[in-house]
TORDO-91424 format. One line per 4 residues: for each residue x, y, z of C-alpha. Coordinates in nm, 3 decimals, always signed. Layout:
// residues N
X,Y,Z ~ ...
END
This chain:
// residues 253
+5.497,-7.733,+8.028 ~ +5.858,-7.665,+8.096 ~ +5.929,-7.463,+8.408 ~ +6.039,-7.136,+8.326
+5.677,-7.110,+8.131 ~ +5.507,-7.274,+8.475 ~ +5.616,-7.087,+8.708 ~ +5.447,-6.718,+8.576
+5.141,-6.908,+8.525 ~ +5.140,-7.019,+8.933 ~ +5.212,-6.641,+8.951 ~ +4.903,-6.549,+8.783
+4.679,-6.786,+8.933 ~ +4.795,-6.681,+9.248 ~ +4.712,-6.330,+9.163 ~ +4.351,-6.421,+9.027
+4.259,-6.682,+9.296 ~ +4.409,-6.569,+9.624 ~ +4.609,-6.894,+9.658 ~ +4.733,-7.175,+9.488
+4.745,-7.561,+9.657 ~ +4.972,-7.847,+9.527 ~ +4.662,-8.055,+9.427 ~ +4.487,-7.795,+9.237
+4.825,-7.683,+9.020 ~ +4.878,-8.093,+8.967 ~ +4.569,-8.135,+8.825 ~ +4.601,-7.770,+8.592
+4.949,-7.845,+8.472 ~ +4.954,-8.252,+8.461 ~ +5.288,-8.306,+8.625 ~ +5.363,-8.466,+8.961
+5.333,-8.307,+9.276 ~ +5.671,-8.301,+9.380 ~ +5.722,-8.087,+9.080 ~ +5.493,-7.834,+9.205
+5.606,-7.843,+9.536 ~ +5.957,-7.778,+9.386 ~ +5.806,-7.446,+9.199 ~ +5.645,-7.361,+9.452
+5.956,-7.387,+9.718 ~ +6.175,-7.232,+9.454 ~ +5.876,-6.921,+9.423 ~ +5.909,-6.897,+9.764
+6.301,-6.860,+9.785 ~ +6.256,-6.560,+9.582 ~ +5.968,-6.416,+9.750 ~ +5.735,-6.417,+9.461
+5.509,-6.654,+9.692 ~ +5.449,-6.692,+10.023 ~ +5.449,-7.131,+10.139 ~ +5.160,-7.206,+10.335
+5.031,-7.587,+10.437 ~ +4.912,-7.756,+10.110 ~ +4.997,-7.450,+9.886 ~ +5.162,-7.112,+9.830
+4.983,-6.741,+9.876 ~ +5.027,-6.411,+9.749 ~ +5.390,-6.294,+10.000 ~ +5.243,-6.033,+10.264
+5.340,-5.665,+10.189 ~ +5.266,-5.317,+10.381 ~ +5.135,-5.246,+10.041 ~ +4.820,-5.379,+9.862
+4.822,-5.539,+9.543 ~ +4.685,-5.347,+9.250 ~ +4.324,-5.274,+9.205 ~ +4.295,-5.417,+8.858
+4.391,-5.757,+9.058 ~ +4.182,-5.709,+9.306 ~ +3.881,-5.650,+9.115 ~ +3.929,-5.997,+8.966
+4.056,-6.167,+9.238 ~ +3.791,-6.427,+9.389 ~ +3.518,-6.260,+9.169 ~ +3.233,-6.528,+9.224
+3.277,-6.517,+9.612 ~ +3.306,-6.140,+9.574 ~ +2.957,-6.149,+9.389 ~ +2.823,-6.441,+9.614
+2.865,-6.212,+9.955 ~ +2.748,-5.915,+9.728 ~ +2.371,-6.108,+9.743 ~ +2.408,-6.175,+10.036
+2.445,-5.882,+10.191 ~ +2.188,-5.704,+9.979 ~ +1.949,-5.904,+10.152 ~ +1.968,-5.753,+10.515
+1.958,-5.400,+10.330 ~ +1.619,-5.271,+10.310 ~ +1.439,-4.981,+10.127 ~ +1.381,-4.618,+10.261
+1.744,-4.630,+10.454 ~ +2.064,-4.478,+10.428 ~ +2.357,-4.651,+10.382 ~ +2.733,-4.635,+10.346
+2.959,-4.824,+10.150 ~ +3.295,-4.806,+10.146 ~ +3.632,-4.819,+9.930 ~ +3.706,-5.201,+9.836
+3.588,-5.445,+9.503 ~ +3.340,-5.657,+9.749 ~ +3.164,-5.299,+9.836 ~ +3.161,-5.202,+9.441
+3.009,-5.587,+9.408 ~ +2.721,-5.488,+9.669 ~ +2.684,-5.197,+9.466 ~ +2.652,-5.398,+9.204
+2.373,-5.562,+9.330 ~ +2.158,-5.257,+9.459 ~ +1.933,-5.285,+9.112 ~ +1.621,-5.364,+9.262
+1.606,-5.129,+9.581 ~ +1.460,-4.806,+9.637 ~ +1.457,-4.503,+9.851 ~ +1.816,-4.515,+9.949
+2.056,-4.255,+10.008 ~ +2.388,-4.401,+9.964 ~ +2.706,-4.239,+10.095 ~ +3.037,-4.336,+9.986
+3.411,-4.233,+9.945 ~ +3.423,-4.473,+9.681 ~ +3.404,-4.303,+9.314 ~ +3.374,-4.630,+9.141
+3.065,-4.706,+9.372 ~ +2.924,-4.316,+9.298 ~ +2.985,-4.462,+8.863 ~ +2.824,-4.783,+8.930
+2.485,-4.606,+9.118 ~ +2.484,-4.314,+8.930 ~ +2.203,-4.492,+8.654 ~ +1.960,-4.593,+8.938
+1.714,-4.284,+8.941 ~ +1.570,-4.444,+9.272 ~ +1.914,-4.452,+9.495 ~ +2.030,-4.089,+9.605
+2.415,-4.074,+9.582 ~ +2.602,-3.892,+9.818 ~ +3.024,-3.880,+9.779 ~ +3.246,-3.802,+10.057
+3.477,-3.569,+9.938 ~ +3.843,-3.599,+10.036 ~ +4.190,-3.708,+9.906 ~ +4.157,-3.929,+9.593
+4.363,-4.200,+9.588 ~ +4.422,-4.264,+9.204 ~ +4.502,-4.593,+9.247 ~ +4.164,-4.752,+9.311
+3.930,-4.427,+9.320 ~ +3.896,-4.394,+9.717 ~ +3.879,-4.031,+9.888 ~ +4.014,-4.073,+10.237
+4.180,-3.770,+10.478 ~ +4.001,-3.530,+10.674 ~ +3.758,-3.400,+10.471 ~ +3.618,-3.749,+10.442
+3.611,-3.818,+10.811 ~ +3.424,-3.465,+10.811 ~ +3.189,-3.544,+10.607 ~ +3.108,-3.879,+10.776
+3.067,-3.705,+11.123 ~ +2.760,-3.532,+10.967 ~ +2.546,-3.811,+10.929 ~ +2.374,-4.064,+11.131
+2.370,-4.399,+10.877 ~ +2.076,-4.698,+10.943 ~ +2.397,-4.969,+10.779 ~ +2.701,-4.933,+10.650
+2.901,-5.206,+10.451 ~ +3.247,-5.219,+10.487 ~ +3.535,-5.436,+10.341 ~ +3.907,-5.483,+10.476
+4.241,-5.580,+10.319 ~ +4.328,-5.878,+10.616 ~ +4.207,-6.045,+10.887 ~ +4.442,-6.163,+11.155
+4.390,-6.499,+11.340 ~ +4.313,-6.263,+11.648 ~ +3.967,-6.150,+11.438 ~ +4.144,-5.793,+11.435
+4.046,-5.595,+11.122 ~ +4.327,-5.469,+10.906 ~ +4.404,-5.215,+10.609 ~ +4.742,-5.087,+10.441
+4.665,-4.738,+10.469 ~ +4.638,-4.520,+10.774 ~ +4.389,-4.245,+10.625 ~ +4.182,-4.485,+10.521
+4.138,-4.691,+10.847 ~ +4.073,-4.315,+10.985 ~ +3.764,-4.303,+10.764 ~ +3.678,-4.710,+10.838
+3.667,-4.587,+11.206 ~ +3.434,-4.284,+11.159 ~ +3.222,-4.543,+10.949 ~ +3.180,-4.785,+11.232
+3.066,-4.494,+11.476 ~ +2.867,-4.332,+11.273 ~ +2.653,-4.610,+11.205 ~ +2.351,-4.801,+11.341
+2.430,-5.134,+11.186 ~ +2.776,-5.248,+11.060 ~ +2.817,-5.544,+10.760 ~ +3.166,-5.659,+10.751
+3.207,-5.800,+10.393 ~ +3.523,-6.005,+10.308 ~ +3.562,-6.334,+10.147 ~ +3.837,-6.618,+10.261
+4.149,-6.489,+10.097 ~ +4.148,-6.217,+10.368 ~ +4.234,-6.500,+10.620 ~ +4.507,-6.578,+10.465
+4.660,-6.187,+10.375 ~ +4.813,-5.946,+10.643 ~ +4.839,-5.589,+10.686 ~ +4.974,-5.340,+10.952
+4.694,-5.144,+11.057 ~ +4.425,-5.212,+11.289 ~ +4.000,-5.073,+11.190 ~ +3.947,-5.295,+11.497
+3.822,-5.610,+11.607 ~ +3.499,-5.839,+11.468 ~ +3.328,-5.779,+11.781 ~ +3.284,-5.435,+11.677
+3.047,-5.484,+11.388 ~ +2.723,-5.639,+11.382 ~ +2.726,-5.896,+11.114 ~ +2.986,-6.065,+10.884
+2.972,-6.185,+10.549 ~ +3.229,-6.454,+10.420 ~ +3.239,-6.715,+10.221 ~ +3.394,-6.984,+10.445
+3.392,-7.146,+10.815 ~ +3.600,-6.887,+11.049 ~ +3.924,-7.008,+11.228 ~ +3.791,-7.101,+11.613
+3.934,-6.764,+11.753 ~ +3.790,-6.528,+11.496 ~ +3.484,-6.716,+11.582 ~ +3.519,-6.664,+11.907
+3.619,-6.286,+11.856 ~ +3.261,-6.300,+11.702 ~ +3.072,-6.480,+11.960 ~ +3.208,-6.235,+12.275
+3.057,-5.968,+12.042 ~ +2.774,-6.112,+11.924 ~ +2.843,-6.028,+11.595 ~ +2.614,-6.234,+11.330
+2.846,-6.439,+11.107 ~ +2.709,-6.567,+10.725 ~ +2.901,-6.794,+10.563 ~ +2.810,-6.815,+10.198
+2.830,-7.123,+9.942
END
């Protein structure tokens, strides 16, 4: 494949995969390494990728990438942590799930429980739970953000102060090597906060590719939630971060 047809399918693996490594593109395209490394230096030059040891990612922004991206992007680990966090959800409770694809996956998954009212300031998440007759569905309220269907701003937060939840599952757009949660958007790390406070039990659901993203603003730190779902080993320090608060960690396969 000649290169000006290579490089926009990188581009788009990048997009649907999180990352893209020298080995893996060798093997997809069937040309020599120091091709790809070439691409991907070249890529980089123009900031379409960001260079990283053994590969290239997705450049870091103050802005997320699109929803329609993100729904797709690492959809099997998405589904993987889904199940997984399911599992530590049990019947008769109230929960809260957030704005995020990994949430909408553990939504997803909900199909056999019962007895739940669900709060969310996700409208995607009210869609998918709207057939199960057994799962009471409460929504937020708040500003929508047409983009990817989340209601964030005051009324949100106002909403959230009137309830006392047994879980909540939450996702996040980065996770710095410090184990600091991050998000793009200032009203909606408002809400993430009133989430974490408001509830009994916290599920931090994120898969790898959030190691490897950054954002500007702060939700706050692993030790402030009581388990986390991935889909990988943590770097020593987030580990750490989760050890001084005893925070649970899963790690998928």
């Amino acid at each position: 494949m000649v290169q000006t047809l290579r490089k926009p399918e990188i581009i788009n693996i990048a997009r649907r995969e999180g990352k893209v490594t020298v080995d893996g593109l060798v093997e997809h395209f069937g040309v020599t390494p120091q091709t790809i490394r070439r691409d991907l230096t070249e890529l980089a030059d123009v900031g379409e990728l960001e260079r990283v040891h053994g590969g290239a990612i997705l450049p870091s922004t103050t802005a997320n990438i699109g929803y329609s991206e993100r729904r797709d992007l690492n959809l099997a680990a998405k589904v993987d942590i889904a199940r997984e966090c399911v599992k530590h959800i049990p019947n008769d409770c109230s929960l809260f799930l957030n704005i995020g694809t990994t949430t909408e996956a553990v939504a997803a998954e909900l199909q056999n429980h019962v007895g739940l009212l669900v709060v969310t300031n996700n409208v995607n998440i009210a869609t998918i739970l709207s057939a199960k007759p057994d799962i009471q569905v409460v929504v937020t309220g708040g500003n929508l953000r047409r983009s990817d269907g989340g209601l964030i701003g005051e009324l949100a937060r106002n909403t959230i102060a009137q309830f006392r939840f047994d879980y909540a599952v939450i996702g996040c757009s980065a996770l710095n090597a410090q184990g600091d949660i991050m998000d793009y958007d200032i009203q909606e790390v408002g809400v993430s906060k009133a989430i974490i406070n408001h509830s009994d039990q916290v599920i931090l659901a994120a898969d790898v590719s959030k190691f490897e993203r950054k954002a500007p603003v702060r939700i706050g730190s692993l030790a402030d939630v009581d388990m986390f779902i991935t889909n990988a080993a943590l770097p020593q320090s987030c580990s750490d971060a989760c050890s001084a608060g005893a925070t649970k960690v899963i790690a998928v396969s």
